[in-house]
C-alpha positions in Angstrom: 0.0 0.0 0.0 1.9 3.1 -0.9 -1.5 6.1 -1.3 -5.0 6.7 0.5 -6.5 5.1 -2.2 -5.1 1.4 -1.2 -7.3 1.7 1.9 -10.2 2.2 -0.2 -9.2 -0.8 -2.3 -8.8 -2.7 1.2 -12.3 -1.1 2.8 -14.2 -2.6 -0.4 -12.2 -6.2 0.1 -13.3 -6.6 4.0 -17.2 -5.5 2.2 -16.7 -8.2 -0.3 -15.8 -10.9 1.7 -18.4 -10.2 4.2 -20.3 -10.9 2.1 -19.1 -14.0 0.8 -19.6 -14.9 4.4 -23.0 -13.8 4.7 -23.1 -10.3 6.1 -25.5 -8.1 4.2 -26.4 -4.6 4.4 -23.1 -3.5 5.4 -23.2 0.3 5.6 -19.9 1.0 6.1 -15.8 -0.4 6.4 -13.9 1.5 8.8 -9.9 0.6 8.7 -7.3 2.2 11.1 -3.6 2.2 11.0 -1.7 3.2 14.6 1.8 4.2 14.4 2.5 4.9 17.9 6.4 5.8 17.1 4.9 9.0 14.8 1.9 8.8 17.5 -0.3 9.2 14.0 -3.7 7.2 13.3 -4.6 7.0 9.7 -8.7 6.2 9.6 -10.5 5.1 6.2 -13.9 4.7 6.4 -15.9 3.9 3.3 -19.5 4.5 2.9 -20.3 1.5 0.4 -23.8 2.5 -1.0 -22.4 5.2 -2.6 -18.7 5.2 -2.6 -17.8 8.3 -0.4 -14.6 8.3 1.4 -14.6 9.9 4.6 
């Protein structure tokens, strides 16, 4: 993952594969990334109905 728009790519694989697993209606994928040694928290949070990044 080198940009922001990875995440996004990531956030739409955890929908997917809920999916696969059963989980409808999923509204949302949040994803956070803690790097406590730059104390920095990088949030992506997909909204998948229609494809807003937050």
């Amino acid at each position: 993952m080198k940009t922001a728009a990875d995440m996004v790519k990531v956030c739409e694989t955890i929908s997917n594969q809920l999916e696969i697993l059963g989980v409808n209606d999923i509204r949302n994928v949040q994803t956070a990334i803690i790097d406590e040694q730059k104390e920095l928290i990088l949030i992506t949070n997909i909204l998948l109905h229609i494809r807003k990044v937050l």
